[in-house]
LUMLO-560657 format. One line per field, with one value per residue (C-alpha): residue in three letters; x negated, y, z negated. Coordinates in steps of 0.2 Angstrom, whole numbers, plus 5000, padded with zeros to 4 digits. Layout:
BEGIN
r c(ALA,...)
u c(X,...)
v c(Y,...)
w c(Z,...)
# end
This chain:
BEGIN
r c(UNK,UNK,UNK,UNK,UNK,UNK,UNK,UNK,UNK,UNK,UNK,UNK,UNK,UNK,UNK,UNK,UNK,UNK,UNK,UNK,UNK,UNK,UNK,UNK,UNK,UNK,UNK,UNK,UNK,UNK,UNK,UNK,UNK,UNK,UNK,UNK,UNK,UNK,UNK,UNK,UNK,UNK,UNK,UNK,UNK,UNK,UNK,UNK,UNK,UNK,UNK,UNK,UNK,UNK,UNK,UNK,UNK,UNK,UNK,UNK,UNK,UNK,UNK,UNK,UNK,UNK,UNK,UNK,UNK,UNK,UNK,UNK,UNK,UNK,UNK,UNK,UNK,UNK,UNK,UNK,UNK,UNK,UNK,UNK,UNK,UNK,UNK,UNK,UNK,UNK,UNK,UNK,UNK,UNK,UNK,UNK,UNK,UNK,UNK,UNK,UNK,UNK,UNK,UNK,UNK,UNK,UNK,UNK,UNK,UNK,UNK,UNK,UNK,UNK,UNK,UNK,UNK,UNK,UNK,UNK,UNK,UNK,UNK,UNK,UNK,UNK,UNK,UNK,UNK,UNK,UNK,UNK,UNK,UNK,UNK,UNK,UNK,UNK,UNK,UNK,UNK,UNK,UNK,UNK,UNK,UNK,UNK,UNK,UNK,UNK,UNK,UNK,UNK,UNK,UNK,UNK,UNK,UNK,UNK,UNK,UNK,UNK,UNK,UNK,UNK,UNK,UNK,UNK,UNK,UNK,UNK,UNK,UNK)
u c(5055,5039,5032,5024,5006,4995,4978,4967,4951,4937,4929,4940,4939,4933,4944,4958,4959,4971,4984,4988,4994,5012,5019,5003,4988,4999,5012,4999,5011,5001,5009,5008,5004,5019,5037,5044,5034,5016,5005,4990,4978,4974,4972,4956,4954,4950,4968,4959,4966,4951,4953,4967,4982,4984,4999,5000,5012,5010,5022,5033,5029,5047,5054,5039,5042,5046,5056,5045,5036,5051,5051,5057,5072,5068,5074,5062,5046,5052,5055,5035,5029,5034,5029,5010,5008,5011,4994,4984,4981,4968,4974,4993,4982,4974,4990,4999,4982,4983,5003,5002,4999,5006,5016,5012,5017,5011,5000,4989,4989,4981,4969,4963,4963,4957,4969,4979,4999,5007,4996,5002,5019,5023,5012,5024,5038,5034,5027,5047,5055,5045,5050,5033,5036,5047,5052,5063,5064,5057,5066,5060,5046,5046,5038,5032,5027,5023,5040,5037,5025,5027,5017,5006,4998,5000,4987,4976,4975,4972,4958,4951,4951,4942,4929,4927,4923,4910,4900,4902,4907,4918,4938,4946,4966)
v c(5035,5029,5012,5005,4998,4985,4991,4979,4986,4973,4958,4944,4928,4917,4917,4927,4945,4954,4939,4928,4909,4906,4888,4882,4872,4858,4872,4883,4897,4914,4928,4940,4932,4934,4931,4944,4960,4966,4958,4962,4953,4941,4922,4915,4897,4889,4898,4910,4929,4940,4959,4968,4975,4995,4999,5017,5023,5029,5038,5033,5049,5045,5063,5068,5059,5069,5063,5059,5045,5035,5019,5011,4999,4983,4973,4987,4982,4963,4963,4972,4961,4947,4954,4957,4941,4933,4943,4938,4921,4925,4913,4926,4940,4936,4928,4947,4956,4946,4951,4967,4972,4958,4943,4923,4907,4894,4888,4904,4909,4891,4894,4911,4908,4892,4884,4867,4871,4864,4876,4889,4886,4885,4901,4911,4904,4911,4926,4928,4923,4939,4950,4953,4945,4944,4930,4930,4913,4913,4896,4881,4892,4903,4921,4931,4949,4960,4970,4985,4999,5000,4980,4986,5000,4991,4977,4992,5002,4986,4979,4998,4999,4983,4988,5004,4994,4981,4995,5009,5022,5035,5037,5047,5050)
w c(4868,4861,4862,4848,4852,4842,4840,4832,4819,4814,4823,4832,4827,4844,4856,4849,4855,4844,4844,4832,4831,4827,4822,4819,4828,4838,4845,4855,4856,4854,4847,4832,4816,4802,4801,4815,4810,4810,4801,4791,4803,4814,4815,4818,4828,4807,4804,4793,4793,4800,4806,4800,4814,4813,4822,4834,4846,4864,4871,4889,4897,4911,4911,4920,4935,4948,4964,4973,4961,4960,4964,4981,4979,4972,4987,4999,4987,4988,5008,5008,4996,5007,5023,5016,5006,5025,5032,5019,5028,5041,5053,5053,5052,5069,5076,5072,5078,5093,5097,5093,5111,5122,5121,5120,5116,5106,5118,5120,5101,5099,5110,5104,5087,5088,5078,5080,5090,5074,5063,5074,5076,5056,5055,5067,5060,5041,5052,5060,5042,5035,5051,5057,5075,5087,5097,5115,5127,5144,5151,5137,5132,5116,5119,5103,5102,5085,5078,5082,5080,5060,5060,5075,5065,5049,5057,5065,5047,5037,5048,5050,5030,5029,5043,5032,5018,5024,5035,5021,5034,5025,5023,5034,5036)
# end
C-alpha cells in the first residue's frame, strides 16, 4: 500500500522545515498548513506562505520480507530493551562484568567498583528486576552471580566491541 510522502521544493522559511503552523502564533502546534489537506506551501515564523508542498509516494515494500526479517514479539524486544537500558550505567556494567565469573555481595561489589553499598544495592536490584543477576542467601548475607551464560557473553561482546572501537583493531566474528 503506498504511503504518501511530503516533499518540500523552494527555500524554508527560518526555522520551519517543511511544516507549517496551525492555529496560529500562541498555539505552538506544528503541523501542515490548511484545513486537513496538503497545502500549497509552507508557513514562515512572519506567517507568510513561502515554498510550495509537492506531494509523492513511496511505496511500503512489506511483501518482500522474508521470514527471517520479521520482527521479534513485542514483549521479547521490550524485556531486551529493558535488560540493555540497565548496562548503559557504567557503574551496572562493571557490577555484571565483575559477576559474570564469581559470586559477591554487596560488600565486595562496593569495594571493586568503588561505589557507595547503597549505590550498589539499588544497582543490583534494577540489575535483578531486569534478569541480568541472580541472587541466592548464604545465612543473612545476599550472594549475586550473573544469569547465565547468554548476560556472561553479552558483557564479554559488548566490552570487546567497545575495545574494538577505541583501538581501531578490525571486526571479527
Amino acid at each position: 500500500m503506498p504511503v504518501a510522502v511530503l516533499v518540500m521544493v523552494g527555500i524554508v522559511g527560518v526555522g520551519m522545515l517543511g511544516v507549517g503552523v496551525r492555529g496560529g502564533p500562541r498555539t505552538g502546534v506544528r503541523g501542515l498548513v490548511g484545513h486537513g489537506g496538503i497545502d500549497s506551501g509552507v508557513v514562515d515564523n512572519k506567517h507568510r506562505m513561502t515554498a510550495p508542498y509537492v506531494p509523492m509516494c513511496a511505496r511500503d515494500n512489506d511483501a518482500s520480507a522474508s521470514a527471517g526479517q520479521q520482527l521479534p514479539a513485542e514483549d521479547l524486544v521490550e524485556a531486551a530493551g529493558t535488560a540493555l537500558r540497565m548496562l548503559t550505567d557504567p557503574t551496572r556494567l562493571r557490577i555484571v562484568w565483575l559477576l559474570r565469573e564469581t559470586e559477591m555481595d554487596v560488600a565486595g561489589l562496593a569495594t571493586a567498583t568503588g561505589a557507595a553499598r547503597p549505590a550498589v544495592s539499588q544497582h543490583l536490584a534494577k540489575l535483578r528486576l531486569a534478569g541480568l543477576v541472580r541472587t541466592r542467601r548464604e545465612g543473612r548475607r545476599a550472594v549475586y552471580t550473573a544469569r547465565g551464560g547468554h548476560v556472561q557473553r553479552l558483557i564479554e561482546e559488548v566490552l570487546s566491541a567497545a575495545e574494538h572501537h577505541l583501538t581501531g583493531a578490525p571486526d571479527h566474528d
